[in-house]
C-alpha positions in Angstrom: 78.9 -24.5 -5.4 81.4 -22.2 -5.6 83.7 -23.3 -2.6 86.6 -24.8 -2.5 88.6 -27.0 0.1 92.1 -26.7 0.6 94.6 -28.8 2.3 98.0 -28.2 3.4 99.5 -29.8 0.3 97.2 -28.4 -2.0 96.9 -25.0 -1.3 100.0 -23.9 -4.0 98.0 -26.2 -6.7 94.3 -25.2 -5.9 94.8 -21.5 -5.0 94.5 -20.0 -7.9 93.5 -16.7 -9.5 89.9 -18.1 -10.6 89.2 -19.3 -7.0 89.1 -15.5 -5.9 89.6 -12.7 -7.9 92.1 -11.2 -10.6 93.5 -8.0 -10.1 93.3 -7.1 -6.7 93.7 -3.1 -6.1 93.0 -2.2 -2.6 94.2 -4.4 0.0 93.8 -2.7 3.2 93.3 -4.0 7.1 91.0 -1.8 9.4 89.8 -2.0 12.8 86.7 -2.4 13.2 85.3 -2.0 17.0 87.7 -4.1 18.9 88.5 -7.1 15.8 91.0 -6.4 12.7 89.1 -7.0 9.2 91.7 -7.6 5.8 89.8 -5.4 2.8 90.3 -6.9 -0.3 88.6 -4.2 -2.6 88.1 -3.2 -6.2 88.7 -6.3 -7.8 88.3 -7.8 -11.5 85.8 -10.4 -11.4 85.4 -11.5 -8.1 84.4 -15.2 -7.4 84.0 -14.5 -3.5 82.8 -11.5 -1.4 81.6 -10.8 2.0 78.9 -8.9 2.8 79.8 -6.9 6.8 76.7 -5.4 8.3 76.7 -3.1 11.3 74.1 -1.8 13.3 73.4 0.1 16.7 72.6 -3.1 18.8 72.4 -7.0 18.2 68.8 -7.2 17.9 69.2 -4.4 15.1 71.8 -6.1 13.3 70.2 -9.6 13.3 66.7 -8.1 12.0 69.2 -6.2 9.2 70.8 -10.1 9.0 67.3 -11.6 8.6 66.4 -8.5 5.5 69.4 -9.5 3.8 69.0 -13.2 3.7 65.3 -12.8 2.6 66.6 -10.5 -0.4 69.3 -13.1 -0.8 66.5 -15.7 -1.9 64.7 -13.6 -3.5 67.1 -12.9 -6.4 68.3 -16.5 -5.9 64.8 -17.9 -7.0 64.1 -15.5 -9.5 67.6 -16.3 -11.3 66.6 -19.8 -11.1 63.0 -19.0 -12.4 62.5 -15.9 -14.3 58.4 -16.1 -14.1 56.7 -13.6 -11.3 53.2 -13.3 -10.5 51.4 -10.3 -9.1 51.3 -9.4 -5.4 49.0 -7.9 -3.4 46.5 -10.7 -3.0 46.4 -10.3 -7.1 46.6 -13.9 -8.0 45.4 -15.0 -5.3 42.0 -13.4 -6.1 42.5 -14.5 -9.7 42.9 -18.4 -8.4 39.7 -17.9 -6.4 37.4 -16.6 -9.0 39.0 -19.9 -11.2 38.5 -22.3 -8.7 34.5 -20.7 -8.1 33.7 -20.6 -11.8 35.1 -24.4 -11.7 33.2 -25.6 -8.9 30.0 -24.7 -10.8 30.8 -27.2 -13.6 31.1 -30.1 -10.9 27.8 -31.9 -10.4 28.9 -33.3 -6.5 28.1 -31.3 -4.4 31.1 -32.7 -1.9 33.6 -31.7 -4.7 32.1 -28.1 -5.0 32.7 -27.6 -1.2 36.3 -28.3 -2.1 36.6 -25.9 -4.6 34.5 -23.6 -2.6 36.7 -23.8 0.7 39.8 -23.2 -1.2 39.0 -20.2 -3.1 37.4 -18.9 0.2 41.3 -19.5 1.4 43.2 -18.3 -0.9 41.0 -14.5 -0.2 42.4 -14.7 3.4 45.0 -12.8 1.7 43.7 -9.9 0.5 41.3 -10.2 3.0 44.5 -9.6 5.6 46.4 -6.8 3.6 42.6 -4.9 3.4 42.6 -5.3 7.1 46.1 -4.3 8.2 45.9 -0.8 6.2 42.5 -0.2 8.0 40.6 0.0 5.0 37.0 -1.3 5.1 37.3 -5.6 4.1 34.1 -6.1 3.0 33.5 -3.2 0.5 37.0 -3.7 -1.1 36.7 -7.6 -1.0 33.7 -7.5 -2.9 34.9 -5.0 -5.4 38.1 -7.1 -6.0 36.1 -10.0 -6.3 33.9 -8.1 -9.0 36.3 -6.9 -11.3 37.9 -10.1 -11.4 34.8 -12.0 -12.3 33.7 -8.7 -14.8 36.9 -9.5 -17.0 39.3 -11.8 -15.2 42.0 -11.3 -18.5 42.5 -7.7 -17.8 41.9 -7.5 -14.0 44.0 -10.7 -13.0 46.9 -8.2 -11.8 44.7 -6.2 -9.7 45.1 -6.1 -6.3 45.3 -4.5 -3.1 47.8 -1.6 -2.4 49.2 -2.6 1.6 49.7 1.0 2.3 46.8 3.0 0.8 44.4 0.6 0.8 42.8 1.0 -2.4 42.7 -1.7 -5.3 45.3 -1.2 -7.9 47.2 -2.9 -10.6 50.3 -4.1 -9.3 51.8 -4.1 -12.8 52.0 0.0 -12.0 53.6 -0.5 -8.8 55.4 -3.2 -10.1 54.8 -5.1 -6.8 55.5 -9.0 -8.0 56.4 -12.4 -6.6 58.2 -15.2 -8.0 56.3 -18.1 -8.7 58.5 -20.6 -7.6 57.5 -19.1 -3.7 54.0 -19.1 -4.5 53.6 -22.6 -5.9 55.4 -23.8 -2.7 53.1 -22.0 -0.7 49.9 -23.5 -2.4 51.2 -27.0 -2.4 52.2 -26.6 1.2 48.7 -25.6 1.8 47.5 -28.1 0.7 49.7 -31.0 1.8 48.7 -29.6 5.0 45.0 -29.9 4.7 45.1 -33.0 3.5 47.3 -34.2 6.3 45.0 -32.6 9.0 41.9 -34.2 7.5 43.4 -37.7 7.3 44.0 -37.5 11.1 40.5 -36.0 11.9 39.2 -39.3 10.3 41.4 -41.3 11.9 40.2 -39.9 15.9 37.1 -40.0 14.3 36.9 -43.5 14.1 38.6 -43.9 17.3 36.3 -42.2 19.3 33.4 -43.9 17.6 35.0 -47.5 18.4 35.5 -46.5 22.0 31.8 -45.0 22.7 30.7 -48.7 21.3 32.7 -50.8 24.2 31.7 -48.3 26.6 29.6 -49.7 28.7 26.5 -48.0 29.5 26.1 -45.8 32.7 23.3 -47.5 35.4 19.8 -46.0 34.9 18.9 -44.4 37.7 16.6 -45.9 40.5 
């Protein structure tokens, strides 16, 4: 959205003032290493801009490339869905204290190993942002995990501070993610699971239907 394509006959009929800007009061061409870039700057309401980055070497500039592009999604999905949940493993702990508390009203006991194996997944992350400040996983794990069951509606933002290492509320830091990432995460997850256990049943059965019509070894003499 938001480009147009122009042909030779066109162009005096399609180029107009709403394609690019109104107003333009800089125009300016600099050099810029050994290319020549046109500046068109300082415009009213501008339809189309370019962003130029510059850095010190190419593997510098495309890790500065990569930064921008993430940030460019970023605000794309949260102007296409406003709602954020908290970071720092916050709802993830929140989901697995939900799904634990859920697997207790289950009476199989194969569906509360389901429940079971996906809230111990979803703590990987916390788990991992514990571990990569050097803080001690097991002690802050289990207090995470404690103030989330003590009142899970006041403690569901808590979570883990990547660079101190201590559990905080990530409303304070206001440390958030947009849900639309998160729910494609989870579902991803999951789809993935699903797909790698189909497969193990299949060579499961494979394997079982070959040992069958293998013939048995000679018994010794």
């Amino acid at each position: 959205p938001g480009h147009v394509v122009l042909q030779s006959s066109q162009t005096q009929k399609k180029l107009r003032k709403k394609i690019l800007a109104h107003r333009p009061v800089l125009f300016e061409v600099k050099t810029i290493g050994d290319e020549y870039f046109t500046f068109i700057t300082k415009c009213k309401n501008p339809k189309a801009c370019t962003i130029l980055l510059r850095g010190a070497s190419k593997d510098v500039l495309n890790e500065v490339e990569r930064n921008l592009q993430d940030a460019m999604n970023v605000a794309r999905n949260v102007m296409l869905e406003q709602r954020l949940v908290p970071g720092g493993g916050a709802v993830e702990m929140a989901l697995a204290y939900e799904l634990t508390e859920k697997s207790k009203l289950v009476n199989s006991a194969v569906q509360q190993m389901v429940y079971l194996a996906m809230a111990q997944a979803l703590e990987v992350i916390p788990k991992t942002l514990a571990k990569n400040c050097g803080a001690n996983v097991l002690r802050l794990i289990t207090e995470l995990r404690a103030r989330h069951a003590t009142d899970p509606a006041k403690y569901w933002t808590y979570g883990v501070n990547g660079v101190s290492g201590r559990i905080v509320d990530m409303k304070e830091l206001n440390i958030w993610d947009p849900l639309t990432v998160k729910a494609q995460t989870l579902k991803t997850a999951i789809e993935t699971a699903i797909l790698l256990l189909r497969i193990d049943d299949v060579v499961s059965g494979v394997k079982k239907q070959s040992g069958e019509n293998t013939p048995a070894p000679p018994a010794p003499e």
